[in-house]
C-alpha positions in Angstrom: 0.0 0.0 0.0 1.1 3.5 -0.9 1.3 6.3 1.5 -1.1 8.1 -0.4 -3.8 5.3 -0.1 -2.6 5.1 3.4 -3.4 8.6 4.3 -6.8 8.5 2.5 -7.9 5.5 4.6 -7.4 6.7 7.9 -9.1 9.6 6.9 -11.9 7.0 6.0 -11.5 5.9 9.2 -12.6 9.6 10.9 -15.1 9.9 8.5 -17.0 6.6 9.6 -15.8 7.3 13.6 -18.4 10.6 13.6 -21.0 7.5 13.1 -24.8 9.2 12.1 -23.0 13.2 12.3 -20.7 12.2 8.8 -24.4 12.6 7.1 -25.1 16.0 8.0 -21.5 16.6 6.6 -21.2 14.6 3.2 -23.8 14.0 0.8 -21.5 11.0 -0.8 -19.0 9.2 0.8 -18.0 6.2 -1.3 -14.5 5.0 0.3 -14.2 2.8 -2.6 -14.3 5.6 -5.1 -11.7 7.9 -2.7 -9.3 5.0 -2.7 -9.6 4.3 -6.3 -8.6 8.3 -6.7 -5.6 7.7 -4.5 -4.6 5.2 -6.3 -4.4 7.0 -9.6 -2.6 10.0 -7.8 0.1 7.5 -6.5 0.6 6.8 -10.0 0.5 10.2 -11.1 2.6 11.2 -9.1 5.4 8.6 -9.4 5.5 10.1 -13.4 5.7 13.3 -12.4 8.8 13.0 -9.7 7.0 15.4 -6.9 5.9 18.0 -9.6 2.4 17.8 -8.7 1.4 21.1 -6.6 -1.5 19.5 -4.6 -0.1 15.9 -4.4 -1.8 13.4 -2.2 -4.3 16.6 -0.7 -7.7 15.2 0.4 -10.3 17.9 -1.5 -14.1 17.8 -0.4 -16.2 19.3 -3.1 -19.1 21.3 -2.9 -22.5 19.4 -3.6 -22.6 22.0 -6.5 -19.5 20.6 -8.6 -20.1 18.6 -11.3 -17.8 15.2 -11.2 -18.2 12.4 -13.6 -20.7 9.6 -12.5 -21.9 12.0 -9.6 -24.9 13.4 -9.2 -25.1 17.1 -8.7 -28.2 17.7 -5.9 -26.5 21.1 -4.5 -28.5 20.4 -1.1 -31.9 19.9 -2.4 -34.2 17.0 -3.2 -35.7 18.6 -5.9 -32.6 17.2 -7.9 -31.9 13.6 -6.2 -33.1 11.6 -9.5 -31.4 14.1 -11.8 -28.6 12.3 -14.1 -25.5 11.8 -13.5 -22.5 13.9 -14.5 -20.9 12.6 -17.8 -17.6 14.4 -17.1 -15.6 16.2 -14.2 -16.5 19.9 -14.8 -13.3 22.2 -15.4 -12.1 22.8 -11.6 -12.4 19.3 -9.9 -10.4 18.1 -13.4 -7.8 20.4 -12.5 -7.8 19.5 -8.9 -7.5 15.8 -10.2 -4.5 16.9 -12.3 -2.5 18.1 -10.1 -2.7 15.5 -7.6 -5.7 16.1 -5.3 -7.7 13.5 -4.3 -11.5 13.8 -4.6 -12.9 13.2 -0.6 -16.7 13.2 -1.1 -19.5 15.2 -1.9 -20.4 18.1 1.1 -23.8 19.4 2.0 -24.6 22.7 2.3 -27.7 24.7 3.1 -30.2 24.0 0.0 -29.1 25.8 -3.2 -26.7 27.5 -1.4 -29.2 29.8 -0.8 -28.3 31.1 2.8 -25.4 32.4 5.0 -26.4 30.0 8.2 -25.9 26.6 7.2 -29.4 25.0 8.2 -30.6 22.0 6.0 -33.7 20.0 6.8 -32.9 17.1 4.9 -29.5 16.1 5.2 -29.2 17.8 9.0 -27.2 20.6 10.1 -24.0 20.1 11.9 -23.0 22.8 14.7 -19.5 24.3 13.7 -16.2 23.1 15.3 -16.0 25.2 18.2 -19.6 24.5 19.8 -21.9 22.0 18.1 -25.0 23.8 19.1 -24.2 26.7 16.8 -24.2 27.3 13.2 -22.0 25.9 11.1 -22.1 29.1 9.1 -22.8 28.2 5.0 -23.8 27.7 2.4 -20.6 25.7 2.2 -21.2 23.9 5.6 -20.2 20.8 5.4 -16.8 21.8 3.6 -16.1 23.6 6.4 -16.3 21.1 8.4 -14.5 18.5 6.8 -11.9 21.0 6.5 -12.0 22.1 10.4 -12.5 18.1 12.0 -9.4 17.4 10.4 -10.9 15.0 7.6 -9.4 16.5 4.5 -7.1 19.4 3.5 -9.4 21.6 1.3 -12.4 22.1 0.7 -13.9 23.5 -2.6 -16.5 25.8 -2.0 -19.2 28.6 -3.7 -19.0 32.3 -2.6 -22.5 33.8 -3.8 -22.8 36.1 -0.9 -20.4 34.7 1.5 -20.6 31.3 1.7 -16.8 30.2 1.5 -15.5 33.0 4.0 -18.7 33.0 6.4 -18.4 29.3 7.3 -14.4 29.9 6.8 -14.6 32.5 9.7 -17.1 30.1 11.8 -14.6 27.7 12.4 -11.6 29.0 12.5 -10.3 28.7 8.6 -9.0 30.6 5.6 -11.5 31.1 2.7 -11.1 32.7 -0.6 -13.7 34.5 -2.7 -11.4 34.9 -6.0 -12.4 37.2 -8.4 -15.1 35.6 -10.4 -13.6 35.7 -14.0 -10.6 34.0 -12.4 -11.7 30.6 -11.6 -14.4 29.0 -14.4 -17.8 28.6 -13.7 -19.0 26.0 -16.1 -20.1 22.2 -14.6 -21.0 24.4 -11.2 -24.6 24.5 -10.4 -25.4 27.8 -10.4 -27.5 30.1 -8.1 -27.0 33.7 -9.2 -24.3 33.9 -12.1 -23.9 37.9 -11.3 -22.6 36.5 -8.1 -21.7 33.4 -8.2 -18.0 32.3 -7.7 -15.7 29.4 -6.8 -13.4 29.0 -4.1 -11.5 27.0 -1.8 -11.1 26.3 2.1 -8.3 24.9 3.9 -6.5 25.7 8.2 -3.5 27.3 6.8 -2.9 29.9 3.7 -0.5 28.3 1.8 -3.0 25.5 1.3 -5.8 28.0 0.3 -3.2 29.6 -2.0 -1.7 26.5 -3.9 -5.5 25.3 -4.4 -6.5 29.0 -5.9 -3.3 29.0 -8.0 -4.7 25.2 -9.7 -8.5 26.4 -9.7 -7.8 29.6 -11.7 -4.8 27.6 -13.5 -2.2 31.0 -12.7 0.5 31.5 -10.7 1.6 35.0 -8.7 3.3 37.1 -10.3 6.8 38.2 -8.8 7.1 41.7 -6.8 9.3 42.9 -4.2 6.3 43.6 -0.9 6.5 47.1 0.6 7.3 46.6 4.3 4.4 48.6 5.4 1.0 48.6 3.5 -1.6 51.0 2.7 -5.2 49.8 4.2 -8.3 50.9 4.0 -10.3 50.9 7.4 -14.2 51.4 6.4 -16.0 53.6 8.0 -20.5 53.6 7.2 -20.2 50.1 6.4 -18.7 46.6 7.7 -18.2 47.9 11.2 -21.6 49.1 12.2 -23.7 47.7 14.7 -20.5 45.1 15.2 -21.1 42.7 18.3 -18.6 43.4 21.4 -17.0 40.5 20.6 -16.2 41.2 17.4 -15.8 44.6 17.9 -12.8 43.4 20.3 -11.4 41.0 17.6 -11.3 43.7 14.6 -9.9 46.4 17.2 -6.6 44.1 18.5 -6.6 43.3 14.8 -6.0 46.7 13.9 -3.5 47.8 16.5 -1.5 45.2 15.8 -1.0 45.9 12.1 -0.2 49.6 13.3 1.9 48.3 15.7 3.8 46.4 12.7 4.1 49.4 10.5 1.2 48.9 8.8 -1.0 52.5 7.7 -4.3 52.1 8.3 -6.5 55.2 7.0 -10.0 55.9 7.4 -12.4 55.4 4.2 -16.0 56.1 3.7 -17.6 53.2 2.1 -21.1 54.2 3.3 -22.5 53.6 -0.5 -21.7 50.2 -0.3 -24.4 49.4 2.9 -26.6 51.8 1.2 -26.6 49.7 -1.5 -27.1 46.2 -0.1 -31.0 45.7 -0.9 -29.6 45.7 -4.4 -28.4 41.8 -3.6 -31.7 41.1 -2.0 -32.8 41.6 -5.6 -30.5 39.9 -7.5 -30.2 37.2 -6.2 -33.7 35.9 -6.0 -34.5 37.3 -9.4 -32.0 35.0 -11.0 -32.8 31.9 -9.0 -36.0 32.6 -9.6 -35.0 32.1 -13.6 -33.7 28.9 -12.3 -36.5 27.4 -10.2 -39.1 28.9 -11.8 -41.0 25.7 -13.2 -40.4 24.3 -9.8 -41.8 26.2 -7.1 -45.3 23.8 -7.0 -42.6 20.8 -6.3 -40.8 22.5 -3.7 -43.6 23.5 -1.9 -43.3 19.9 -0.7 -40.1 19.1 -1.2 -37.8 22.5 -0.6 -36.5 24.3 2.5 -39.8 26.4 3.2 -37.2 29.1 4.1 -35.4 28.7 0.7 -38.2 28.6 -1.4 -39.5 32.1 0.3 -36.6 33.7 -0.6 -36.6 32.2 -4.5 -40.7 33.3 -4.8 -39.7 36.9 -3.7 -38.0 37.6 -7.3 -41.7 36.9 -8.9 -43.2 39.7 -6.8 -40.4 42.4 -8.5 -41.1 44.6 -11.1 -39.1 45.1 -14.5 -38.5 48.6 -13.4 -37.0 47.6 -10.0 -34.6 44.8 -11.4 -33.2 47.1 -14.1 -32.8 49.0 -11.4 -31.2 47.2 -9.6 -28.2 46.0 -11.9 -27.3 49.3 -12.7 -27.1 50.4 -9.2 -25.0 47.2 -9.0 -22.5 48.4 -11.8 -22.2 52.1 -10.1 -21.6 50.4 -6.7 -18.6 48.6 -8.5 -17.3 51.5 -10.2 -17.2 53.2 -6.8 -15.7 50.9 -5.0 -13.0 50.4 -7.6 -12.5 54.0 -7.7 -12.7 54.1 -3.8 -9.8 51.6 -3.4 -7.0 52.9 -5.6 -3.7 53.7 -4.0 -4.6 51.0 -1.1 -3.0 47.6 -1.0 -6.4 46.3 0.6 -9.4 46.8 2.9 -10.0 45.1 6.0 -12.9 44.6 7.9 -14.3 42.0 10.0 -15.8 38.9 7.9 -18.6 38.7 10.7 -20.7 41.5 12.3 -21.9 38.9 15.0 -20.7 35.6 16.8 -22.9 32.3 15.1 -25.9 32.2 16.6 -27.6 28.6 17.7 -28.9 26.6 15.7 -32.2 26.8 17.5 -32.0 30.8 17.1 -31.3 30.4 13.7 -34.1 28.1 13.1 -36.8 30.0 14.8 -35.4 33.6 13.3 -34.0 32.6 10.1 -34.4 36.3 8.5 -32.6 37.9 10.8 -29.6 35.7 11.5 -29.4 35.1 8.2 -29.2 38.9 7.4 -26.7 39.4 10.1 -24.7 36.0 8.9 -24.3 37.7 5.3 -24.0 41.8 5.8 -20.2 42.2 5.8 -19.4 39.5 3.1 -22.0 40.1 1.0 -21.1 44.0 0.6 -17.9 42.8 -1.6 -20.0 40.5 -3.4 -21.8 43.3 -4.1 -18.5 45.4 -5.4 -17.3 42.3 -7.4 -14.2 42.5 -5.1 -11.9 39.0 -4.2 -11.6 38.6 -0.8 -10.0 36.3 2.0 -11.5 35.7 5.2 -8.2 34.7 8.1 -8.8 33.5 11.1 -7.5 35.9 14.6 -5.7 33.4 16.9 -4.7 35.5 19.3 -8.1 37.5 19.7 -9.7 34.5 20.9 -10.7 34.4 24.8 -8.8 31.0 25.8 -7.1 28.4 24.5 -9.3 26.6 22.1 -12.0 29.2 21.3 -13.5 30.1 18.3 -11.0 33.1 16.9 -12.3 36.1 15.2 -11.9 36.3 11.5 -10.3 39.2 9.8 -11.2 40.0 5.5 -9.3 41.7 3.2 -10.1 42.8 0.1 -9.4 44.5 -3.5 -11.4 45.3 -6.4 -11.6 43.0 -9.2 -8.5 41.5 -10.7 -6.4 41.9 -7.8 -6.4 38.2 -6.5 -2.3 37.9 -6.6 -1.3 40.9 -4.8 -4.6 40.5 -2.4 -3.0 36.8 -1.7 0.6 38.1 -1.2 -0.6 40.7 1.3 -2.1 38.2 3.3 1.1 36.2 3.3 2.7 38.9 4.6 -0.5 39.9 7.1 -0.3 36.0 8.1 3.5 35.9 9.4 2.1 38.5 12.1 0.7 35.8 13.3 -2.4 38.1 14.4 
């Protein structure tokens, strides 16, 4: 047996330890299918003398990826007796070629269609930290297959938050690229304004090396200024913060002046003035989508999904015009807003995760709260990492705050090589 195989079977082994909670994380889990993979790596990677950037890394993907022989059901079972993929769709075949190893199919709140995490029929898992709280989503159960330790990425979807929001639940690093830079086709879509790819994993330089195969580039080569320029928003991302994560952002910030960091004050008030233009969107186009199916999923949807899919029937053609080209000013602002800074930062999170019994009984607004700082750079087409805050955390073991940073459109390389550089802090 290889040492590949090896490592994939005792991660087979966790998986079937967590006994009846491993369904509220994967979807599919077909050990014969994960070895199979591992064995084809082994002899991949035996051709290509330890050339392969993500050799022998165990990758959960998304419910939402295509992969050949798969079915696709992203959450719901509205789609549990659609066909089976014929082929890999363009990112799991380049995870594939350069040595990852395919580790399941994740759940995730149904269409991906929420910030929280909840999912009536496959379960909903509490995050790592405390298992009576939101796992955070829609990507939930990459995170946790991430977090527990069972695999080293995660591939994930980022329509309004939902790689960095279940990123920053439990303590990970989660990248919302650009969405040009990673391809959307074979990816079950939601909202294509919105709509992007990305990847989860405990440590940056994992989240990195799978960003540089899922957009197929590499980082360009540039001496790093010692100190950076950042923006620190003021009229949006650090309203009505919680005092926890008040306290995170706040140490956050003193330490990066305290490295030589500049931080300067920016107004980005027309981005929260903005956000109903997402609450729009994003219904209206899954609306397009689901459509012909809302008499099925009145029995067989997520009551709380399918309220949020019916409100883009009640718009009007005047308000969703409206609405994209208050969408493209917003981005021209905040592109115009950002030049000269290396990045903004803000918290990922305005609050701490709420129960999942909070969540359940007031979806709207802990959804809301779950989604208002990601979803503003959504909004601004920005890329955008959520990092976890070690040292912020109470004690030993707690849940850390999370930290964002972001750049407009385009700016995924030098975004990534700040965030090296904001990482060896060790914030």
């Amino acid at each position: 047996m290889g040492q590949l195989v090896a490592k994939a079977e005792a991660a087979i082994a966790k998986v079937t330890a967590l006994g009846e909670k491993a369904s509220a994380i994967f979807v599919e889990f077909t050990p014969a299918r994960i070895l199979a993979d591992a064995e084809r790596v082994e002899k991949l990677a035996a051709k290509a003398g330890g050339r392969l950037p993500l050799e022998g890394l165990l990758v959960s993907v998304k419910d939402l990826y295509d992969e050949a022989s798969q079915r696709t059901t992203a959450g719901s079972r509205l789609l549990q007796d659609r066909d089976t993929a014929t082929q890999d769709c363009p990112i799991v075949d380049r995870i594939k070629a350069a040595g990852g190893i395919p580790f399941g199919r994740t759940s995730m709140s149904e269409f991906a269609f929420s910030g929280v995490g909840l999912n009536p029929h496959h379960g909903t898992p509490g995050n790592v930290f405390d298992e009576d709280r939101i796992p955070g989503g829609s990507t939930s159960g990459g995170a946790l297959s991430v977090a527990l330790g069972l695999c080293d990425i995660a591939l994930g979807t980022d329509t309004g938050g939902s790689v960095r929001i279940p990123a920053a639940v439990n303590g990970l690093y989660g990248f919302k690229p650009s969405q040009d830079a990673v391809p959307a086709e074979g990816i079950h879509p939601l909202a294509p304004t919105f709509d992007t790819a990305g990847p989860l994993a405990a440590d940056l330089e994992t989240t990195v090396r799978a960003y540089a195969v899922m957009s197929a580039s590499e980082a360009s080569i540039t001496p790093a200024p010692a100190a950076r320029r950042l923006a620190l928003p003021l009229g949006a991302f650090v309203n009505d913060l919680d005092t926890a994560t008040a306290r995170h952002f706040e140490a956050a910030a003193a330490a990066l002046e305290k490295a030589g960091h500049r931080l300067e004050e920016l107004d980005l008030g027309f981005l929260q003035d903005a956000i109903g233009v997402n609450r729009i969107i994003v219904p209206v186009e899954a609306y397009r989508i689901y459509n012909q199916d809302l008499e099925r999923l009145e029995t067989l949807g997520d009551p709380r999904v399918l309220k949020r899919i019916r409100f883009g029937e009640t718009l009007s053609t005047a308000e969703i015009e409206e609405a994209y080209g208050l969408r493209a000013e917003t981005v021209r602002r905040f592109d115009a807003a950002l030049a000269g800074y290396d990045a903004l930062i803000a918290p990922t999170l305005r609050t701490e995760p709420p129960t999942i019994a909070e969540t359940e009984a007031e979806f709207d607004r802990c959804n809301a709260a779950m989604l208002r700082n990601t979803s503003l750079l959504n909004l601004a087409d920005a890329c955008a990492l959520s990092m976890p805050l070690r040292k912020t955390a109470d004690q030993p073991g707690d849940r850390p705050g999370a930290l964002m940073l972001a750049a407009p459109k385009g700016q995924d390389w030098p975004l990534l090589d700040l965030a090296r550089q904001l990482d060896a802090l060790d914030l």
